[in-house]
C-alpha positions, 0 to 999 in steps of 0.5 A, a space after each residue: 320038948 322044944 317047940 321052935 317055930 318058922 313064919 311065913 308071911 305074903 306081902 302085897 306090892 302096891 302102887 303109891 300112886 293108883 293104890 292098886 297092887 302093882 308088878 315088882 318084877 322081882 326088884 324087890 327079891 332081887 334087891 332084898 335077897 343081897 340083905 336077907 338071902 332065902 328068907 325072901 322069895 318070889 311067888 306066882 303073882 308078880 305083886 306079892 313078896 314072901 318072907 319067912 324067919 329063920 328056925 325061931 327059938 322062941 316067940 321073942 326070937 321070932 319077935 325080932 325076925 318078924 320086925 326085922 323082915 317087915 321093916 326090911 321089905 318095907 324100906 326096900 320097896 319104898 327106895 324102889 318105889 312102891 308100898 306094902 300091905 298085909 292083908 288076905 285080899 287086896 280091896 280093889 285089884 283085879 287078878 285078871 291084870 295082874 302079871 304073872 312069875 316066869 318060872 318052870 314050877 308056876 307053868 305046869 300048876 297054871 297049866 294044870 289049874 288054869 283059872 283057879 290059879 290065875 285068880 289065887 291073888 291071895 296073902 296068907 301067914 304060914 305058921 311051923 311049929 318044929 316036931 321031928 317026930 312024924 307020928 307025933 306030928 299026926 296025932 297033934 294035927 288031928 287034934 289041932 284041926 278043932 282049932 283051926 276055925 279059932 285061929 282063922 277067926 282071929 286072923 281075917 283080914 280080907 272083906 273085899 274083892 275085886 272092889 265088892 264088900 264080900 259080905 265075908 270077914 275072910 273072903 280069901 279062904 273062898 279063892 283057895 277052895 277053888 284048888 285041889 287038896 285043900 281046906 280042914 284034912 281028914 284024919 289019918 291014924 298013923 304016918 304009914 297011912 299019911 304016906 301011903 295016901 301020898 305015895 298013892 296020888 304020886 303014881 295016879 299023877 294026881 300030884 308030882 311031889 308032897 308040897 301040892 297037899 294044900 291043906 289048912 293044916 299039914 306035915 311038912 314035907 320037906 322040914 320036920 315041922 307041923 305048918 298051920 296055913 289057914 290064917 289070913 296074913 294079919 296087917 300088924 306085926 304084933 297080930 303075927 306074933 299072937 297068933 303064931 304064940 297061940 299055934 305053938 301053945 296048942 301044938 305044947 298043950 296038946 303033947 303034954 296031953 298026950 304024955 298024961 295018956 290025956 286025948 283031945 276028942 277028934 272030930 269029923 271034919 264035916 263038923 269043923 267046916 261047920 265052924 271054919 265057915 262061920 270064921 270065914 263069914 263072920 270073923 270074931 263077931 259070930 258064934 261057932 258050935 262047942 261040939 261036946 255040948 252040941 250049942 252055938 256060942 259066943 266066937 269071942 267066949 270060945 277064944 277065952 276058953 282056948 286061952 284058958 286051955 293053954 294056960 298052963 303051958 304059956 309060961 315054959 313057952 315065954 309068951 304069956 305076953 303075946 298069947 294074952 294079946 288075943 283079948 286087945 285083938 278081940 277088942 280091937 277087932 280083926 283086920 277085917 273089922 278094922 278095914 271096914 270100918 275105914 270103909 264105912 267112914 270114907 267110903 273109899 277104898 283107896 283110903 282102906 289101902 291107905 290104912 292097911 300100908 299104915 298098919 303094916 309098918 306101924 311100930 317097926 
């Protein structure tokens, strides 16, 4: 089975001047969409930009998309002048100033949402991994839904807010608690149930259409894929591509499981919170809980053993390189570590903008 794959990733648009995030009026959507057609689009805030890839082949096709849409923002936005930045948060900007998108669709969630809405000032990367299959999407997004905190942990990329150090490596998944419908899923044994929750909050006016399910991991609506959304944006390209290398190898390992009559224990969601709260507070530096074994271990031991499940898939897939990776990213640190440790050193938080603009376009 083929796992192709789509990313989506939320840019902010920053002042070159103030280092703040800064209205783009669309100028940036308008002017790039002449280049890249759908592939970039407006969202609510009026300072964010999202890309997303074409239907990826492979992890080297979306190598050369990612690059190519990062750097193709990025000289657009600096020919109008502005910046851009990777990062889940932006360390100093506050959301009650900043303007927001004119669009019937924005409207009624800000009517309906109020606050919560208004203060979403939040960059995320959206990861789909291409299954047909409904029931088969279900069963792996069950079983996926233990990773979930894994994969946050190695993405967190937001320790500020509104100019505070939170404290949190991952302060961005704390604003999207505020909506409705999101964060780890519970379980549904089959599609027909999945829906039927659907067609129930349809005719409860809970919902209008299937695309308010927010959840950090989900059945598309619309594109016969299973999307991963809990991850911060990450500020380098390459971080992109690991993390997105590692999703798919999941997605495979766990459907070759399947076709060996092999099951992925399930867990409780109660329990994954447990340790997406870790990812959030601590990043890769904490430790998370091994459910089978019911002790605490190293994040960073708990991300060689997720390498070591999926090894045997990386290969067929072709992203060997990429997954591997994750041991350069552990080493490194996260963008959270990274930006405060520029913090540490300048004291300065334009200087941390400074750095995750660098960052963003390094290597494109």
């Amino acid at each position: 089975m083929k796992f192709t794959l789509g990313i989506e990733e939320e840019y902010q648009v920053i002042d070159p001047k103030t280092r703040e995030l800064i209205s783009h009026d669309q100028k940036i959507v308008a002017e790039a969409s002449n280049v890249l057609g759908e592939q970039v689009k407006a969202e609510m805030h009026q300072a964010v930009v999202e890309v997303g890839t074409n239907i990826c082949e492979d992890i080297t096709d979306a190598r050369h998309q990612i690059k190519h849409l990062r750097k193709s923002i990025s000289n657009i936005a600096k020919d109008l002048g502005f910046d851009i930045a990777a990062a889940g948060t932006h360390p100093f900007s506050k959301w009650e100033t900043q303007l927001l998108t004119p669009n019937p669709r924005y409207d009624e969630i800000i009517n309906e949402l109020q606050d919560t809405a208004r203060s979403n000032l939040i960059f995320g990367l959206h990861v789909h991994v291409g299954i047909a299959d409904k029931d088969l999407a279900l069963h792996i997004s069950n079983a996926m839904r233990y990773f979930l905190p894994h994969l946050y942990a190695l993405s967190t990329n937001s320790p500020f807010w509104e100019g505070r150090n939170t404290g949190f490596k991952s302060f961005r998944s704390k604003v999207f608690d505020k909506f409705p419908r999101t964060g780890i899923p519970g379980i549904f044994e089959n599609y027909s149930q999945y829906t039927n929750y659907i067609d129930t909050l349809i005719k409860t006016n809970c919902i209008d259409n299937p695309k308010k399910i927010w959840w950090d991991i989900r059945i598309h609506p619309t594109y016969p894929t299973l999307e991963v959304r809990i991850c911060d944006v990450p500020m380098m390209y390459e971080e992109t591509l690991t993390i997105a290398a590692l999703i798919q190898a999941l997605v495979a390992k766990l459907y070759k499981l399947k076709t060996q009559n092999l099951n992925f224990i399930i867990y409780h969601r109660a329990l994954i919170n447990e340790n997406k709260w870790r990812a959030s507070r601590y990043g890769l530096d904490g430790k998370m809980i091994d459910f089978g074994k019911k002790i605490e271990v190293d994040t960073k031991d708990l991300m060689e053993e997720l390498l070591e499940f999926v090894d045997d898939v990386v290969d067929d897939l072709g992203s060997r390189k990429e997954v591997e990776n994750v041991r350069q990213m552990i080493k490194d640190g996260t963008g959270a570590d990274r930006q405060l440790a520029v913090f540490e050193k300048t004291k300065d938080l334009t200087k941390v903008v400074d750095y995750i603009a660098e960052q963003t376009i390094l290597g494109l």
